[in-house]
C-alpha positions as CSV (number, residue, x, y, z in Angstrom):
1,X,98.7,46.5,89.5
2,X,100.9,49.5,90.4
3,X,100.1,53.1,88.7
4,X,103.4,54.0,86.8
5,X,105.1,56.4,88.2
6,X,105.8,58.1,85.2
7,X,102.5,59.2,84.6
8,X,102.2,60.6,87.7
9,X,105.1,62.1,87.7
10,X,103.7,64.0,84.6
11,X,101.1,64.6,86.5
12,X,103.1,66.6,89.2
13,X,104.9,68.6,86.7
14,X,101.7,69.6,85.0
15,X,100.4,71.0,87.7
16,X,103.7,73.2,88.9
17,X,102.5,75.4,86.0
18,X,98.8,76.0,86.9
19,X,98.6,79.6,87.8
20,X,102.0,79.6,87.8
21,X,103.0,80.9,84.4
22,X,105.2,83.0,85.4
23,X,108.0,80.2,86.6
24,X,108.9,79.9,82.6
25,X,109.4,83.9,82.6
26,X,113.0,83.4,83.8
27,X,116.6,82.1,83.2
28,X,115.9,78.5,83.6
29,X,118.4,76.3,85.2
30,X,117.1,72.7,85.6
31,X,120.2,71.3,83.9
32,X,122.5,72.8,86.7
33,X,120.7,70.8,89.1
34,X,123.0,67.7,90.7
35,X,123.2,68.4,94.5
36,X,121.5,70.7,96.8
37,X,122.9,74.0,96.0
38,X,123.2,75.6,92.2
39,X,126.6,77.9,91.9
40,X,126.2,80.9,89.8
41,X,128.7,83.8,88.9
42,X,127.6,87.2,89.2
43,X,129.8,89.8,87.7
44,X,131.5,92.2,89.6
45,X,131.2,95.7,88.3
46,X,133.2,96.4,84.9
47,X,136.0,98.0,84.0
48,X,136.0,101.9,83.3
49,X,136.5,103.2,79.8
50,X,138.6,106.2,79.3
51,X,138.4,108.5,76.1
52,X,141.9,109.4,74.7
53,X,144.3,108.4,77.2
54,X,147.3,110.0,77.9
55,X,148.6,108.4,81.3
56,X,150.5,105.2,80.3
57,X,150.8,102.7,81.9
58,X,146.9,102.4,82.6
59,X,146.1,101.5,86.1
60,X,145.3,97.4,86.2
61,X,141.8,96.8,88.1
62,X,140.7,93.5,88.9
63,X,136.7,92.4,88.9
64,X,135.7,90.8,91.8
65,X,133.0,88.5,91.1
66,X,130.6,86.7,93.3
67,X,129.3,83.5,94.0
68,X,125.6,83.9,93.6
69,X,124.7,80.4,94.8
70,X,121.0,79.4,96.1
71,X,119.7,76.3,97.8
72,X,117.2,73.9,95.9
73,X,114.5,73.4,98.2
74,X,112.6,69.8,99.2
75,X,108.7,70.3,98.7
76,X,107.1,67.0,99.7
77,X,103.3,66.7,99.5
78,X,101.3,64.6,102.3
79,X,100.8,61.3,101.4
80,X,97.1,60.3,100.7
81,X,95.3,57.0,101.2
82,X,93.4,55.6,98.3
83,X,91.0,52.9,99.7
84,X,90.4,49.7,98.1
85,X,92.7,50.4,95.0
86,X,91.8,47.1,93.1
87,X,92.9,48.1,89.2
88,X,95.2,50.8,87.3
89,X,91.8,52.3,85.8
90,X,90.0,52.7,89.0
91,X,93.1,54.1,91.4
92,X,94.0,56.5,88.4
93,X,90.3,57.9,88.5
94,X,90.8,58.2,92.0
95,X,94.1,59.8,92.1
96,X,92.9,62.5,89.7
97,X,90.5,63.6,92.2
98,X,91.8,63.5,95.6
99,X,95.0,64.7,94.1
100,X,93.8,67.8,92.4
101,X,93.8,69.8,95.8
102,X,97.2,68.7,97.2
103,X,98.7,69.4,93.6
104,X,97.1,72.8,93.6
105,X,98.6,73.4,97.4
106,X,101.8,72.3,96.5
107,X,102.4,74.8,92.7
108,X,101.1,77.7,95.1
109,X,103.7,77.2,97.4
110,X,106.2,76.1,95.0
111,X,105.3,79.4,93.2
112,X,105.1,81.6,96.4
113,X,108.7,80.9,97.4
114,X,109.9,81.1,94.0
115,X,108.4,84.5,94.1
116,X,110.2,84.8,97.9
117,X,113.7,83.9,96.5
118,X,113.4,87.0,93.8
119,X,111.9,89.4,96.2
120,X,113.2,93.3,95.6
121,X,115.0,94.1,99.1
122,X,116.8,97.6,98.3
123,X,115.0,100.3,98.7
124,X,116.4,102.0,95.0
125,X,114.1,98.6,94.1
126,X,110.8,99.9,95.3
127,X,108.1,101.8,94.2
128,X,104.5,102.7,96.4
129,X,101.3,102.8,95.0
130,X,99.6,105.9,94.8
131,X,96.2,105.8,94.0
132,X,93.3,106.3,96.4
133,X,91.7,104.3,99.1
134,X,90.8,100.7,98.9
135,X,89.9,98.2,101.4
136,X,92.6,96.0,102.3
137,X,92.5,92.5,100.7
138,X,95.5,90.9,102.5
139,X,94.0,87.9,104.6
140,X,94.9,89.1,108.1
141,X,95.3,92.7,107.4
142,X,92.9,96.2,108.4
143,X,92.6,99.3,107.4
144,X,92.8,101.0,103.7
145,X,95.8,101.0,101.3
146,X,96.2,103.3,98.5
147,X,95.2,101.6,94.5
148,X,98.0,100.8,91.9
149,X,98.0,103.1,89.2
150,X,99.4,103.1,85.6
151,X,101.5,105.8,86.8
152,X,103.2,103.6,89.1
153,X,103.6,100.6,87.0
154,X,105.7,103.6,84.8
155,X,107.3,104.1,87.8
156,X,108.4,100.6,88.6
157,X,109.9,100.9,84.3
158,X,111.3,104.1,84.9
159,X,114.1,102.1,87.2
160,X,114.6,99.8,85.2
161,X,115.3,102.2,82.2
162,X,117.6,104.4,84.6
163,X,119.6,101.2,85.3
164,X,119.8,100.6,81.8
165,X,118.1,97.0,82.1
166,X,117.1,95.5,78.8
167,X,113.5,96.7,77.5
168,X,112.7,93.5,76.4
169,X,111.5,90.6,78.2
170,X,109.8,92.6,81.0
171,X,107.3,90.9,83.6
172,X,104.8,92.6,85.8
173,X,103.1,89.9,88.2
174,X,100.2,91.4,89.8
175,X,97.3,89.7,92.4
176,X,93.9,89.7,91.1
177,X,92.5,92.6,93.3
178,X,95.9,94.9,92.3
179,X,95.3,93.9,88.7
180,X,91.3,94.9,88.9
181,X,92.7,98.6,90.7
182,X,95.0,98.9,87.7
183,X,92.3,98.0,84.9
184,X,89.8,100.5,86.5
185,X,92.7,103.1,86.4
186,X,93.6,102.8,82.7
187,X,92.1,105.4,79.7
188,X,90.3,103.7,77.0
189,X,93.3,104.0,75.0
190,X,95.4,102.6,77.2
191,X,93.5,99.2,77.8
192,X,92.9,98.3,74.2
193,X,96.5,98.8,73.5
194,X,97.5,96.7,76.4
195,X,95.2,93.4,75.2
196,X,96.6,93.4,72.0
197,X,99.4,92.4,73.6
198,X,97.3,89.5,75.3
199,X,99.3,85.7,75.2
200,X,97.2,83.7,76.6
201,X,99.0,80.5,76.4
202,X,101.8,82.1,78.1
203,X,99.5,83.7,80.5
204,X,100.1,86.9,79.1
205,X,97.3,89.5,79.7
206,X,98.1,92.0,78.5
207,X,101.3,94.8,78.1
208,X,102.4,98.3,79.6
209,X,104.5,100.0,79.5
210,X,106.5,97.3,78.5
211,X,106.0,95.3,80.9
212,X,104.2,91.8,79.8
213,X,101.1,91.9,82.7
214,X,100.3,88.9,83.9
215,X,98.1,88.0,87.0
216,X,97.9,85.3,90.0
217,X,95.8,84.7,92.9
218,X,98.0,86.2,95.5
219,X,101.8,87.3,95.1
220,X,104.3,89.0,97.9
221,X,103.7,90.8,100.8
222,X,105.7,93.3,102.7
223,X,105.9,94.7,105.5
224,X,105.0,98.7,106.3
225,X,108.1,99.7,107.8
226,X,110.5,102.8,106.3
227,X,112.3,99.9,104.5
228,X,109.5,97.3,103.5
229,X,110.8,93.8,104.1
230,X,109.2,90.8,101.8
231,X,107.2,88.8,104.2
232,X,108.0,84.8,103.7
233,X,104.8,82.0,102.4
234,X,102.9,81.4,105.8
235,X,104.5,83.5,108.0
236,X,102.3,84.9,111.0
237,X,99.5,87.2,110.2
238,X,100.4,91.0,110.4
239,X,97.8,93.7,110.3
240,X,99.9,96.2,108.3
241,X,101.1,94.0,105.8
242,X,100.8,95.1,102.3
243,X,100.2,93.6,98.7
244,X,103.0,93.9,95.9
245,X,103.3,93.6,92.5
246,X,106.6,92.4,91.3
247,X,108.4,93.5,88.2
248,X,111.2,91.7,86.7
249,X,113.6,91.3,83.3
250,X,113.8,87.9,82.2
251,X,117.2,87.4,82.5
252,X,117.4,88.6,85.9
253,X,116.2,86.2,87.6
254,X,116.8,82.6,87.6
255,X,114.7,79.2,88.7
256,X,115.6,75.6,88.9
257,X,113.6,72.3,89.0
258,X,115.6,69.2,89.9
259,X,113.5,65.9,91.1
260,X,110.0,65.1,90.5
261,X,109.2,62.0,91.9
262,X,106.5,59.7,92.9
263,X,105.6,57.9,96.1
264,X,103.4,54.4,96.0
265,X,102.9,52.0,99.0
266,X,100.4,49.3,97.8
267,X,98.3,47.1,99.7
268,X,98.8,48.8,103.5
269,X,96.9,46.9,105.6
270,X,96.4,49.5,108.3
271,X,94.6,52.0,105.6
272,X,93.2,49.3,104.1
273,X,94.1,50.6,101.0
274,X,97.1,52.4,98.6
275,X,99.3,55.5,99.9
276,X,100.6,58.1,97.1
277,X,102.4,61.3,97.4
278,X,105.0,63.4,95.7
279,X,107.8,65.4,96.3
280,X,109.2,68.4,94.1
281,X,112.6,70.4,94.3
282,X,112.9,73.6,93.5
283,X,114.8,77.1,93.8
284,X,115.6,80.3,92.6
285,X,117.6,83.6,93.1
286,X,117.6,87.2,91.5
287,X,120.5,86.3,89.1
288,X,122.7,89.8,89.4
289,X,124.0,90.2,92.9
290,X,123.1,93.8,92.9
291,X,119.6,92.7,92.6
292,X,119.2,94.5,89.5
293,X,116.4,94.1,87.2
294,X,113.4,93.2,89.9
295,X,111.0,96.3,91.3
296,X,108.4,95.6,93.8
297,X,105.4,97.9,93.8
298,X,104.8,97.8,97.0
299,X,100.6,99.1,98.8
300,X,101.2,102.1,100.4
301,X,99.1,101.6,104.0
302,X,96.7,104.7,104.9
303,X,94.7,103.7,107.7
């Protein structure tokens, strides 16, 4: 008997969303998904207002928008035997198992390129952290890099509130050694107002500044130059690479989820068994074409 695919399916979708709370903190497009690329206006910049006119005609300006369009992106997972798949009960018991891995493999990377696609790129964008020394916790990095501070997360609102973005709705995404340097660095005060703002079931942990914190195992890196550049998921190991935590306004940036699918292949004879794998797409974009709206908080590298 075949597994049914929806419950698989499920399965897949269920697991996007471990340590990956953040994908729901967004403008959520799934329903614009039909091809390979979404198509989204951006608005040009607005009209000026002028107080008490006195030259008549006004001057006629036209807004240029943009088309802010992003690619979904194919994320397939590699298919896996299950040997000597005789019944439902026994090949689902199975699948739960061998799966669990390859699901958790494939939300991190889903959730590592979302993260990519809404990366802060101007340098108006970014904030350093200013704290003292700390070891380096980058895989493939040396040397020291200076601590995230409250202060800094202040910095990274103190943008947004010169641009004006909504105060509302405010994400701070953090890794789990940049979250510990930030907890160590906030007054008594300070933490127990932040975790009465917890949401756990939202994965919420707390709030400042108004930001909603919220933590993950690893988020971007950048680079170290005079410009940081956002290093892409499993690019090549650089020394002077540095850890970011990225702050964003909910409706700035946007994610979409088309197919979810399933993959049986019963009775091989050459595994001697049942193949299964999965395939997701996915993409995202910073929805303003400014980039408004998203901060990275970027290490600052000592030694």
């Amino acid at each position: 008997m075949a597994i049914q695919k929806e419950i698989w399916t499920d399965y897949i979708a269920e697991n996007l969303y471990k340590n990956n709370d953040f994908l729901n903190m967004c403008f959520v497009a799934d329903d614009r998904v039909n091809g390979k690329t979404v198509h989204m206006g951006s608005a040009g910049t607005a009209a000026s207002v002028t107080r008490n006119r006195t030259v008549l005609p006004a001057t006629v300006v036209q807004r240029t928008d943009h088309d802010n369009s992003y690619n979904i992106d194919e994320f397939t997972v590699d298919p896996t035997v299950i040997p000597n798949a005789d019944t439902v009960e026994l090949a689902y018991d199975k699948m739960d198992s061998v799966m669990y891995d390859t699901m958790r493999n494939l939300s991190g990377t889903v959730g590592n390129w979302m993260l990519y696609n809404w990366r802060a790129t101007a340098a108006a964008y970014q904030v350093r952290t200013t704290g003292g020394s700390a070891t380096t916790h980058i895989s493939g990095t040396t040397g020291t890099r200076k601590k995230v501070l409250a202060a800094d997360i202040q910095r990274a609102a103190r943008v947004m509130n010169d641009l004006e973005i909504e105060e509302t709705d405010r994400f701070c995404l953090l890794d789990a050694y940049m979250y510990d340097q930030l907890l160590s660095d906030l007054r008594f005060g300070e933490f127990r107002d932040s975790v009465k703002e917890m949401d756990l079931a939202r994965g919420i942990i707390g709030k400042l500044y108004n930001f909603n914190i919220m933590r993950r195992g690893s988020t971007l890196t950048y680079t170290d130059a005079d410009l940081p550049i956002a290093r892409a998921p499993g690019a090549a190991a650089l020394v002077t690479a540095n850890g970011t935590a990225l702050c964003w306004q909910k409706a700035a940036v946007e994610r979409a989820f088309g197919d979810i699918n399933f993959f049986e292949a019963i009775g091989l004879p050459d595994y001697y068994g049942d193949t299964y794998s999965g395939l997701v797409r996915a993409g995202g974009i910073k929805r303003r074409y400014d980039g408004k709206g998203v901060v990275a908080i970027i290490q600052d590298l000592l030694t």
